[in-house]
N, CA, C and O of each residue as an XYZ file, in Angstrom:
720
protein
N      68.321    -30.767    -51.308
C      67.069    -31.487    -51.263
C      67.252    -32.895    -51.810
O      66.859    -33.917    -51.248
N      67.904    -32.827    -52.992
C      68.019    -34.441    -53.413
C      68.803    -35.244    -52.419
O      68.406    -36.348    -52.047
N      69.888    -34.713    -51.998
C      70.744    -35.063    -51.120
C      70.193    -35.665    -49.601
O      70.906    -36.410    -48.929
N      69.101    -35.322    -49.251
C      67.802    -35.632    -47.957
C      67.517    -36.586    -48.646
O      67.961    -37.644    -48.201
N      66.805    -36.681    -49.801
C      65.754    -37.879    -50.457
C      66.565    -39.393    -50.598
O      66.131    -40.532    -50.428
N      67.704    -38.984    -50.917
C      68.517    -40.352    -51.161
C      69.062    -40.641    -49.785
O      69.210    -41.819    -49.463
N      69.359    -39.724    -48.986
C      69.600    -40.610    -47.811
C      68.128    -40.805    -46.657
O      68.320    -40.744    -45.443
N      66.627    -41.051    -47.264
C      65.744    -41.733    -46.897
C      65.728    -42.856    -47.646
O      65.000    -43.711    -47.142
N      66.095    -43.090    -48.359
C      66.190    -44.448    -49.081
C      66.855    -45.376    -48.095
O      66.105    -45.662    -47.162
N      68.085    -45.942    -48.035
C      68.805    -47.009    -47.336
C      68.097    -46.935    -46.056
O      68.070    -48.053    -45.542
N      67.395    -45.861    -45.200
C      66.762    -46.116    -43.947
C      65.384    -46.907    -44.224
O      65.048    -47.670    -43.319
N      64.581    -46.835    -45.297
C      63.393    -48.022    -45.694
C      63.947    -48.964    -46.111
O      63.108    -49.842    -46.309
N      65.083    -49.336    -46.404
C      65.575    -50.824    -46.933
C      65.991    -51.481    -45.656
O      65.785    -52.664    -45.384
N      66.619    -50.570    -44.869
C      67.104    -50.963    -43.300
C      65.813    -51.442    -42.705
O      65.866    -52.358    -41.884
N      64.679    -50.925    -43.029
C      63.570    -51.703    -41.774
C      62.859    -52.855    -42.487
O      62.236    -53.673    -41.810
N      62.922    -52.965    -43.840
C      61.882    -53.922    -44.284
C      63.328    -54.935    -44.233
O      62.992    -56.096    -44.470
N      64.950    -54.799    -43.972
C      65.886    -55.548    -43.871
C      65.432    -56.589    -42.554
O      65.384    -57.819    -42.562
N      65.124    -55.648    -41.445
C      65.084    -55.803    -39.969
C      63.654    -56.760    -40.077
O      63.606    -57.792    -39.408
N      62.655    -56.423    -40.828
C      61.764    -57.759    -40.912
C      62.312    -58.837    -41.201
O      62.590    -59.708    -40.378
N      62.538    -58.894    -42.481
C      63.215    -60.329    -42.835
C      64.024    -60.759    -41.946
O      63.562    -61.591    -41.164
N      65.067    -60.455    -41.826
C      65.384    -60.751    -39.839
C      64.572    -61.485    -39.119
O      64.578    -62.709    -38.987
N      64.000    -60.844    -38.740
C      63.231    -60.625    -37.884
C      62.274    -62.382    -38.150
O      62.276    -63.353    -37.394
N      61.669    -62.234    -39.296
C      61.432    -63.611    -39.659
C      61.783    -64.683    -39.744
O      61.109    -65.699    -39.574
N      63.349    -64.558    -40.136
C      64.130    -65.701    -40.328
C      64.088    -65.777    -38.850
O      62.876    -65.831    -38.639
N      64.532    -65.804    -37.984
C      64.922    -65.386    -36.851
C      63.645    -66.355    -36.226
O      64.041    -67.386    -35.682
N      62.453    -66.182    -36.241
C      61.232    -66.767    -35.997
C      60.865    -68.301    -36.476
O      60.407    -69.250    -35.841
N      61.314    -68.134    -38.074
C      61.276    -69.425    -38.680
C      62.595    -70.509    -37.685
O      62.397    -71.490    -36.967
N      63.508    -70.014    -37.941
C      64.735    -71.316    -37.668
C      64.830    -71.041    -35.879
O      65.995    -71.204    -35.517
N      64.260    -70.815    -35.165
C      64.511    -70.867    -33.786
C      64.081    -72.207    -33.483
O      63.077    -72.710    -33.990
N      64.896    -72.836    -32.592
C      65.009    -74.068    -32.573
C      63.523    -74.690    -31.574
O      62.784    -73.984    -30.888
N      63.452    -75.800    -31.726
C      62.626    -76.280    -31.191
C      62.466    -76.388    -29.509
O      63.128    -77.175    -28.833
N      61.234    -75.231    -28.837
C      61.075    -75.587    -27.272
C      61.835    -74.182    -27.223
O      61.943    -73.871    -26.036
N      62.409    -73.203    -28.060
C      63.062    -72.199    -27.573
C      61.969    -71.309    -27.169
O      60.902    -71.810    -27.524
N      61.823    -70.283    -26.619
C      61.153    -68.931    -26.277
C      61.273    -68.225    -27.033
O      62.368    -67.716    -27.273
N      60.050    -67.907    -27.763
C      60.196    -67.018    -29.029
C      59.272    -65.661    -28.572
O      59.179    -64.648    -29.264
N      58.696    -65.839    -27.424
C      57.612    -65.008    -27.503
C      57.503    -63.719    -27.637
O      56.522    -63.090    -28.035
N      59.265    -63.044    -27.055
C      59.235    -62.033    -27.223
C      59.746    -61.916    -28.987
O      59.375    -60.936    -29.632
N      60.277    -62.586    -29.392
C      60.897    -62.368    -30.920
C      59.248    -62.112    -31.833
O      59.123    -61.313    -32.761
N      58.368    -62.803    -31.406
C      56.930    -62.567    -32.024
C      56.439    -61.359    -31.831
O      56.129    -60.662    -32.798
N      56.273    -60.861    -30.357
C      55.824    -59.227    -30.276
C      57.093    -58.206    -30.920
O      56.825    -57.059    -31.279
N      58.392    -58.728    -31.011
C      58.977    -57.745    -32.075
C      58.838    -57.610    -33.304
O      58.711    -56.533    -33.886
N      58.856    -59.151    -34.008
C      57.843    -59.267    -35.415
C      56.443    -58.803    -35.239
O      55.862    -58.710    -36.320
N      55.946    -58.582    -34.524
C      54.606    -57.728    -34.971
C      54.543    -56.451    -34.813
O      54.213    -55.901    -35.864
N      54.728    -55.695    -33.901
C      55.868    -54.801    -33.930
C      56.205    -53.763    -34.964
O      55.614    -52.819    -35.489
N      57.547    -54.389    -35.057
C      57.831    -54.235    -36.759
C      57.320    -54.525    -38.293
O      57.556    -54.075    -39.414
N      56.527    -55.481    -37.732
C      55.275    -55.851    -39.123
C      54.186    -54.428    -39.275
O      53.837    -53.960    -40.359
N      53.798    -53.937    -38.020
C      52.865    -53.221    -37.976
C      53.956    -51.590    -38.265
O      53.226    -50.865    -38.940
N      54.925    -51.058    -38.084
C      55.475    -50.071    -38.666
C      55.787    -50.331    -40.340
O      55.575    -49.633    -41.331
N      56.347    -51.581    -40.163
C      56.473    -51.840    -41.716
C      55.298    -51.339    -42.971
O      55.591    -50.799    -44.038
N      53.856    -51.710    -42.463
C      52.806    -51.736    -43.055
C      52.070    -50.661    -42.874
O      51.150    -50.500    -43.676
N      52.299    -49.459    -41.593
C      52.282    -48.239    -41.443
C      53.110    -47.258    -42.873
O      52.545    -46.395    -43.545
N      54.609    -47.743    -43.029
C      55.525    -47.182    -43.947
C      54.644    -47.130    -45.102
O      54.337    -46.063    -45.634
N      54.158    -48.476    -45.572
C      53.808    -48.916    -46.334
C      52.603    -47.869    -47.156
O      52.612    -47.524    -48.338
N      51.690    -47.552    -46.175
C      50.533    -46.918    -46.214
C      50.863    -45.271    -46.213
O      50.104    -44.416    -46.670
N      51.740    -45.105    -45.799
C      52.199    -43.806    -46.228
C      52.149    -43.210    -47.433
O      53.187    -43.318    -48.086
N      50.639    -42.193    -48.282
C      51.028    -41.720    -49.012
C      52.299    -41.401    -49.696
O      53.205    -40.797    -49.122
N      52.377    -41.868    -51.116
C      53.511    -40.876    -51.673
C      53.827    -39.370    -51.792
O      52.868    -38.728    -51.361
N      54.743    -38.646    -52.185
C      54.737    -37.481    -52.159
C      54.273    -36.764    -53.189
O      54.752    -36.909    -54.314
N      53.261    -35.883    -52.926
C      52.876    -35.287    -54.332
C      51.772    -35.995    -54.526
O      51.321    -35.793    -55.653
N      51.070    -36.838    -53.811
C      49.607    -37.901    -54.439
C      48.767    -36.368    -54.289
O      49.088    -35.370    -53.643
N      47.821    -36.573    -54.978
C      46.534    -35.921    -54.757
C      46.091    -36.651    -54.081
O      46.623    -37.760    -54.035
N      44.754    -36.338    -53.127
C      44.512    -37.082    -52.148
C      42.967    -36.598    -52.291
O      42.094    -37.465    -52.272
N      42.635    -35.316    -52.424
C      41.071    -34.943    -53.263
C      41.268    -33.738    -54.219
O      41.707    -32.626    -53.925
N      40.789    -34.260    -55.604
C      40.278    -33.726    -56.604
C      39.110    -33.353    -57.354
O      38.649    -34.140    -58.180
N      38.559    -32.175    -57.138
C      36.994    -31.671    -57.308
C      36.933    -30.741    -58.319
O      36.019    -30.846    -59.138
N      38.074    -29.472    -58.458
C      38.634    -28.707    -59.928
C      39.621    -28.327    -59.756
O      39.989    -27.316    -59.158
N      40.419    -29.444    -60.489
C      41.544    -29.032    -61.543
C      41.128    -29.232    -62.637
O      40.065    -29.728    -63.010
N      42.413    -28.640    -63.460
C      41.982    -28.842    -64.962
C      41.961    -27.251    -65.544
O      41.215    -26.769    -66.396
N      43.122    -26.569    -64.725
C      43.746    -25.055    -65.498
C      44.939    -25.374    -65.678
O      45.154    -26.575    -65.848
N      46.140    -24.393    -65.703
C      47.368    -24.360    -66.367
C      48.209    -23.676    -64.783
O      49.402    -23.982    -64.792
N      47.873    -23.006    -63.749
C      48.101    -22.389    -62.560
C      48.672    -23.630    -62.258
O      48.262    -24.737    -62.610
N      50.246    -23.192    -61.165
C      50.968    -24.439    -60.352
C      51.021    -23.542    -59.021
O      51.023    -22.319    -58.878
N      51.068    -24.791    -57.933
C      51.006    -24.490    -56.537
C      52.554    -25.385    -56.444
O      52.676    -26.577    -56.727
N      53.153    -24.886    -56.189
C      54.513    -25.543    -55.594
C      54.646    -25.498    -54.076
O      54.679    -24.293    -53.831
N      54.749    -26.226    -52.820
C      54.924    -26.308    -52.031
C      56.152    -27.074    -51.422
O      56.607    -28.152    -51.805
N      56.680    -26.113    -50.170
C      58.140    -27.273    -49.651
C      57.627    -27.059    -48.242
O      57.178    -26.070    -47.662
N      57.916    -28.728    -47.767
C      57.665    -28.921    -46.189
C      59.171    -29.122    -45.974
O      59.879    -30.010    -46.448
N      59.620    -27.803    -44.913
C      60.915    -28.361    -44.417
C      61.252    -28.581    -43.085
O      62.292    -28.357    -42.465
N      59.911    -29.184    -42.673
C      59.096    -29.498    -41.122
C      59.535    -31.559    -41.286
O      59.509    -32.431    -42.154
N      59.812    -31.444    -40.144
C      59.879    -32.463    -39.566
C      58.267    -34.170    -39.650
O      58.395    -35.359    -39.359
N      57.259    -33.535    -40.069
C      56.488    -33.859    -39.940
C      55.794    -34.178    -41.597
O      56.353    -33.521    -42.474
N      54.745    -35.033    -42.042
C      54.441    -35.012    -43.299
C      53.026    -33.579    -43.542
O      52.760    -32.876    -42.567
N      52.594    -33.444    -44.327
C      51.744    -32.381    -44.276
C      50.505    -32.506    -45.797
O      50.800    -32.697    -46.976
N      49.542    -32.372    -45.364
C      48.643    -32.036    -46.471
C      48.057    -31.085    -46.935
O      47.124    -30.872    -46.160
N      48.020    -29.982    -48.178
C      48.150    -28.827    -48.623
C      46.412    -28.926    -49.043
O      45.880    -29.728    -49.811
N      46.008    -28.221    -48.537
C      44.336    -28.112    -48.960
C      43.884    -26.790    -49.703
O      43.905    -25.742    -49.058
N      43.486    -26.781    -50.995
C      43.486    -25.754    -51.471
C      41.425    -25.381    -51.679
O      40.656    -26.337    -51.771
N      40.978    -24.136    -51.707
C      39.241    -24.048    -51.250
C      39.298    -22.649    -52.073
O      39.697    -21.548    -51.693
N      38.801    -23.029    -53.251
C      38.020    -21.700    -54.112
C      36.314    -21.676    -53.455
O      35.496    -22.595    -53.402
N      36.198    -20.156    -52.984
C      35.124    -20.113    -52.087
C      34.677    -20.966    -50.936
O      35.129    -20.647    -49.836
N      33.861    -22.002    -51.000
C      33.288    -22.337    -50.390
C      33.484    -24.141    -51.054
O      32.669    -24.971    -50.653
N      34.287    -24.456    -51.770
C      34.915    -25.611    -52.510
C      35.891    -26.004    -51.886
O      36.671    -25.064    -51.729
N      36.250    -26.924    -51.445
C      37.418    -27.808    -51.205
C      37.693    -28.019    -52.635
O      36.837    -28.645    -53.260
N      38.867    -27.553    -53.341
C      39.217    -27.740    -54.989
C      40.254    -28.896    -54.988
O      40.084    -29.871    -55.720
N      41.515    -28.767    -54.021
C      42.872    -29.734    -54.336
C      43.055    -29.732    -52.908
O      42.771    -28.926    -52.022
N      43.849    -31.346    -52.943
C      44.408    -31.561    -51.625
C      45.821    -32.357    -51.952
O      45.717    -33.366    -52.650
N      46.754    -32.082    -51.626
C      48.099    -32.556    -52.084
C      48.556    -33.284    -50.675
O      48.307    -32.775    -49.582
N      49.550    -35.066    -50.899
C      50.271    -35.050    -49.836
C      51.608    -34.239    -49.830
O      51.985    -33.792    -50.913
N      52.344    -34.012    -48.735
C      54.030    -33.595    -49.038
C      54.653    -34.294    -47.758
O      54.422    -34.346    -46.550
N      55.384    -34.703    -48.488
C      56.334    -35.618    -46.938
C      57.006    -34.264    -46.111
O      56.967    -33.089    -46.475
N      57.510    -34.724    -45.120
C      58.280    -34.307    -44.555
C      59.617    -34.114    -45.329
O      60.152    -35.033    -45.948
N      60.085    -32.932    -45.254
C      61.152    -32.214    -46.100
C      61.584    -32.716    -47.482
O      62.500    -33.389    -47.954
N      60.360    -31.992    -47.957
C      60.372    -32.382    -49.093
C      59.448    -31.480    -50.027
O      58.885    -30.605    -49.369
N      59.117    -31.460    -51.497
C      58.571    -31.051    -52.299
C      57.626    -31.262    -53.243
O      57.817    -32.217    -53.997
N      56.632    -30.591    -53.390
C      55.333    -31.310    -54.660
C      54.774    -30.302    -55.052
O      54.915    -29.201    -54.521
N      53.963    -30.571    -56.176
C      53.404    -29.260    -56.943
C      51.983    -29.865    -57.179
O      51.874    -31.073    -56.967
N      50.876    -29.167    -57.595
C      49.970    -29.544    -58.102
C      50.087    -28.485    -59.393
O      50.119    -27.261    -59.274
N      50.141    -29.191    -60.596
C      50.064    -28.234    -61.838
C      48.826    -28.311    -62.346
O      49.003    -29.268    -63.099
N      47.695    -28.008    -62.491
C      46.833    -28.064    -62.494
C      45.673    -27.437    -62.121
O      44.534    -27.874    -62.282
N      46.101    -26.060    -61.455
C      45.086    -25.157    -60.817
C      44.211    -24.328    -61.726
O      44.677    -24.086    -62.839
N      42.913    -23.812    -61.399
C      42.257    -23.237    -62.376
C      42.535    -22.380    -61.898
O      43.212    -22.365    -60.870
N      41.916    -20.959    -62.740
C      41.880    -20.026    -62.934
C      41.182    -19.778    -61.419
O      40.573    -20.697    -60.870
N      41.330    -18.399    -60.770
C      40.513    -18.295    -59.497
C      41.421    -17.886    -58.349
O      42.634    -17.840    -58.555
N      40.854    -17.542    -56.985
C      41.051    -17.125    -56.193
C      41.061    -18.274    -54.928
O      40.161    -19.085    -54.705
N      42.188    -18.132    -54.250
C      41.686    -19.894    -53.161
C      42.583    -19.412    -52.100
O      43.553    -18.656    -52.151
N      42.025    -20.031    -51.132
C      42.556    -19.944    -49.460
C      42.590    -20.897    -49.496
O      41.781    -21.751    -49.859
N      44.236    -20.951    -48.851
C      45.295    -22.263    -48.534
C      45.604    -22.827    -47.157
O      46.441    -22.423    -46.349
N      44.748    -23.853    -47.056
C      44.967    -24.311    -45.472
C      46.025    -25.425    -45.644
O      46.322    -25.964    -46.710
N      46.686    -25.752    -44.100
C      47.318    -27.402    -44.247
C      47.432    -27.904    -42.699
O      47.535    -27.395    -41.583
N      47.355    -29.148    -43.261
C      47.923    -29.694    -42.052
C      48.847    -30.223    -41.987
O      49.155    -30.541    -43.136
N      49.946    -30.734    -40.935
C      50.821    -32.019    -40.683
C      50.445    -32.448    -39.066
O      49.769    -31.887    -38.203
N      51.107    -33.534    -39.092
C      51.327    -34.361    -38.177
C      52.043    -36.140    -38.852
O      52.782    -36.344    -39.815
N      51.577    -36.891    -38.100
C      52.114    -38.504    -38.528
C      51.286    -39.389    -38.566
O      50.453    -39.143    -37.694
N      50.965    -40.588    -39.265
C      50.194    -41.623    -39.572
C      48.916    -40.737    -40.209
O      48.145    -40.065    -39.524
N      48.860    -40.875    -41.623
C      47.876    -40.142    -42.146
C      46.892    -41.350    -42.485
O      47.307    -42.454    -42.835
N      45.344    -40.977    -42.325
C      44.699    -42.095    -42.688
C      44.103    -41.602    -44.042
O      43.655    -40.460    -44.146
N      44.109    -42.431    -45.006
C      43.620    -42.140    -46.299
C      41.857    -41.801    -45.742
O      41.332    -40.689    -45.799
N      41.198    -43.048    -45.230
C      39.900    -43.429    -45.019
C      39.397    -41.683    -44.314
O      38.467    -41.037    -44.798
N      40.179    -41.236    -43.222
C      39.830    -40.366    -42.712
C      40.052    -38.964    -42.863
O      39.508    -38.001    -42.322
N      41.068    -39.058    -43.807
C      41.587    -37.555    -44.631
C      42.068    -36.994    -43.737
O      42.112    -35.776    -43.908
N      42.693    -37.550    -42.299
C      43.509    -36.821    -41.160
C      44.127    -37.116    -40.958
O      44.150    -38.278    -41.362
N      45.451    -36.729    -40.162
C      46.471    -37.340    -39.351
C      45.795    -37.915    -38.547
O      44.721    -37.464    -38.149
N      46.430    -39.302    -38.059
C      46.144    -39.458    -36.027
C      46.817    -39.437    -35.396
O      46.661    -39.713    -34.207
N      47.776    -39.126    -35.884
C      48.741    -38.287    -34.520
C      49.462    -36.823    -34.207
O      49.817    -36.403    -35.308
N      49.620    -36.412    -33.766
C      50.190    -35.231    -33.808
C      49.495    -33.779    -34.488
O      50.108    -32.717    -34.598
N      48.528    -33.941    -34.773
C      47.919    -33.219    -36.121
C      48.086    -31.637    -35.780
O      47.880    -31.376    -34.595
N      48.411    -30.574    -36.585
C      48.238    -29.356    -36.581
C      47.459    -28.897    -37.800
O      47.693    -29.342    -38.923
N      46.424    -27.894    -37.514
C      45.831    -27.181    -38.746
C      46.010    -25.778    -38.602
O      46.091    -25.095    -37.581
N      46.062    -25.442    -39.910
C      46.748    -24.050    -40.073
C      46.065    -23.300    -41.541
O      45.513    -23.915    -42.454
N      46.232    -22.172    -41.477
C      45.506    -21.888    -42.578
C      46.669    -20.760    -42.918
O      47.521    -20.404    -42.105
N      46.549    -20.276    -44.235
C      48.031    -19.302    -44.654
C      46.719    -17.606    -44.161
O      45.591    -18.097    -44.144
N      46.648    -16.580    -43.940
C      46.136    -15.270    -44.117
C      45.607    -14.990    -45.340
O      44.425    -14.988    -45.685
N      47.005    -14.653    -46.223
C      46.498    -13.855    -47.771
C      45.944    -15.235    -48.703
O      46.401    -16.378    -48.739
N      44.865    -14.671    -49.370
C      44.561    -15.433    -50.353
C      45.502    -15.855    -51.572
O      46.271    -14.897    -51.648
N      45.777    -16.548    -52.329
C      46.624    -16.898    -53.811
C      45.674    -16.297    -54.797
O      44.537    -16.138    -54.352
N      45.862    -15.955    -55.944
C      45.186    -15.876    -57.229
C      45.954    -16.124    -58.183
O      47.083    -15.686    -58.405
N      44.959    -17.262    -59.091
C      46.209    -17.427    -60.341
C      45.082    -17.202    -61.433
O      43.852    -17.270    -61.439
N      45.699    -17.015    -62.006
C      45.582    -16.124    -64.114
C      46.124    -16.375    -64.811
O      47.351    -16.278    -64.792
N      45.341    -16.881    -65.896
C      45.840    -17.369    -66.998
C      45.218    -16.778    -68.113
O      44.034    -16.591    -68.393
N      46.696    -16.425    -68.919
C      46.347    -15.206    -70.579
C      47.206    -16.364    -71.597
O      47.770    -17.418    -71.304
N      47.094    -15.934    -72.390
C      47.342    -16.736    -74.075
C      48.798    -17.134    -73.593
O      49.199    -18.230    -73.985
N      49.591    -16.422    -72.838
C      50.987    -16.175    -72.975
C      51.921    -16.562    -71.298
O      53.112    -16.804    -71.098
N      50.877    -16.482    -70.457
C      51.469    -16.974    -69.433
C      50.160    -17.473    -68.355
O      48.965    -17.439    -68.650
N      50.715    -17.910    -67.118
C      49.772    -18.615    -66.263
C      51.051    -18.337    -64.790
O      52.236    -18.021    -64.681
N      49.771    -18.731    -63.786
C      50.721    -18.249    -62.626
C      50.724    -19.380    -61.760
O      49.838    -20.231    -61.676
N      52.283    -19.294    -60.829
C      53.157    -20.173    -60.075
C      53.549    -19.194    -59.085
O      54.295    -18.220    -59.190
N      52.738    -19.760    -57.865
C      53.104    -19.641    -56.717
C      53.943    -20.958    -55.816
O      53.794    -22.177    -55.903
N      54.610    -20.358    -55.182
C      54.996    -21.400    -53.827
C      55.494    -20.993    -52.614
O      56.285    -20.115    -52.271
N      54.870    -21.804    -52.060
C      54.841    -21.507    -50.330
C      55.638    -22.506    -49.774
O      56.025    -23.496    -50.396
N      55.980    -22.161    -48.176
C      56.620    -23.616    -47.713
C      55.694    -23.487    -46.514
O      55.124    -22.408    -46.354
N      55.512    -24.355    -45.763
C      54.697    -24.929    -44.483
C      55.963    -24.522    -43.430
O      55.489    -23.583    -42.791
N      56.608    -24.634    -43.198
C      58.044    -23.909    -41.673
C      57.958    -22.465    -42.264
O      57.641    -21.951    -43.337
N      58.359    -22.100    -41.140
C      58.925    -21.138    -41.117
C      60.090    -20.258    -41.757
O      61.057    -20.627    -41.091
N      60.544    -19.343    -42.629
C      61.473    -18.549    -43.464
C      62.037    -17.855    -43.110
O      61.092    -17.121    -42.824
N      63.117    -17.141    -42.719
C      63.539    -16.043    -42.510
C      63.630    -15.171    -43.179
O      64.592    -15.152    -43.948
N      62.535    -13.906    -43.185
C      62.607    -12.992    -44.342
C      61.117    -13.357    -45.033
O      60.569    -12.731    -45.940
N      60.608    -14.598    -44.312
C      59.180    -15.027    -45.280
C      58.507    -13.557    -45.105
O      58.859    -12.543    -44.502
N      56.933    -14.032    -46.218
C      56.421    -13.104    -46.109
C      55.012    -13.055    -46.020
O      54.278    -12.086    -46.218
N      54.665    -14.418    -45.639
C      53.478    -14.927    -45.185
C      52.782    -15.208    -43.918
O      53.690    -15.090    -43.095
N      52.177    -15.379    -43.554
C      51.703    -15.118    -42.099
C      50.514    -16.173    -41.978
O      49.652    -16.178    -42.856
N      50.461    -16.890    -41.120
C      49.460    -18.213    -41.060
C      48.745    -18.084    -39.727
O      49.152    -17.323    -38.850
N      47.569    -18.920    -39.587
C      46.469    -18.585    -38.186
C      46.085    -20.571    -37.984
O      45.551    -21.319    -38.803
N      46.585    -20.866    -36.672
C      45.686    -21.967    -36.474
C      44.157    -22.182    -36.641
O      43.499    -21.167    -36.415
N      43.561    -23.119    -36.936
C      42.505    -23.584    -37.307
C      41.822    -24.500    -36.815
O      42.165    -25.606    -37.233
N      40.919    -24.508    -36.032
C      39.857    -25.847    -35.370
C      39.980    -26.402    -36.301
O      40.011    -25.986    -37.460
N      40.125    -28.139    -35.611
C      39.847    -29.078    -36.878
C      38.856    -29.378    -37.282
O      38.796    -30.039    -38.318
N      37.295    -28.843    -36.333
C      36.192    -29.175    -37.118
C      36.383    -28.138    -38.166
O      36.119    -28.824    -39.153
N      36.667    -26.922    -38.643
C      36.706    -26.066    -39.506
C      37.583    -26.436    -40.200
O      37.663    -25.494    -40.989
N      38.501    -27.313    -40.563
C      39.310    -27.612    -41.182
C      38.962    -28.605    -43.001
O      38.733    -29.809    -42.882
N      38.958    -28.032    -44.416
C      38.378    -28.660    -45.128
C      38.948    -30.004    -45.368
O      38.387    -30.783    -46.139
């Protein structure tokens, strides 16, 4: 896993590299040259750049309504895609976690209680709209989680969003109007 994370690094230095490029490239072009297409590639690339940009981090909370127990939700996306972990005691939307694409986050912080675990992924997440716009899948896990907390211990679950061999969970697509 660390070994994935560090080699996403040098690929975001490679594109915000390819701007500056990309700029210089715009600035010193000589006078009377044809730039026009070098401009729709700087924008282009300005507009993925600033897409990257807007990309939740991993692990943000994204909505918080109750936390504030000692219960951890550990989750691994080892999906191709980024994903948001929605957690709903009753009839509550309680936690909503981002998780990149293959990768890992926890929310430590769960109360005490019983919650059905939906998620989604897809690409380009909009903060404003709390959805993907592209690609989007919603999914909900079957069994409920319960976590408990005594003087002496508290409970840690974790799930992954792909598929396991040997898993032991079982998930149901979800309309996205039903989706919290």
């Amino acid at each position: 896993m660390v070994k994935r994370l560090l080699e996403a690094t040098p690929l975001r230095a490679g594109v915000v590299a390819a701007v500056a490029l990309t700029g210089t490239l715009l600035t010193s072009a000589p006078a009377g040259a044809a730039t026009s297409g070098l401009r729709a590639a700087a924008v282009q690339t300005s507009s993925a750049v600033q897409e990257a940009a807007s990309r939740p981090a991993n692990g943000r909370i994204v909505y918080d309504r109750l936390s504030g127990g000692r219960g951890v939700l550990k989750i691994k996306n080892g999906t191709s895609k980024d994903g948001v972990v929605t957690i709903v005691k009753g009839r509550t939307k309680a936690i909503s976690v981002y998780v990149r694409a293959r990768s890992t986050a926890r929310i430590r912080d769960v109360r005490d209680g019983t919650y059905r675990i939906f998620f989604t992924t897809g690409y380009r997440f909009s903060m404003s709209k709390g959805r993907f716009t592209r690609g989007a899948t919603y999914q909900k896990f079957n069994d409920r989680l319960r976590f408990r907390t005594t003087s002496t211990q508290y409970t840690i679950w974790t799930l992954t969003l792909n598929p396991v061999k040997g898993g032991n969970a079982r998930t149901s697509p979800v309309n996205p109007k039903d989706f919290p």
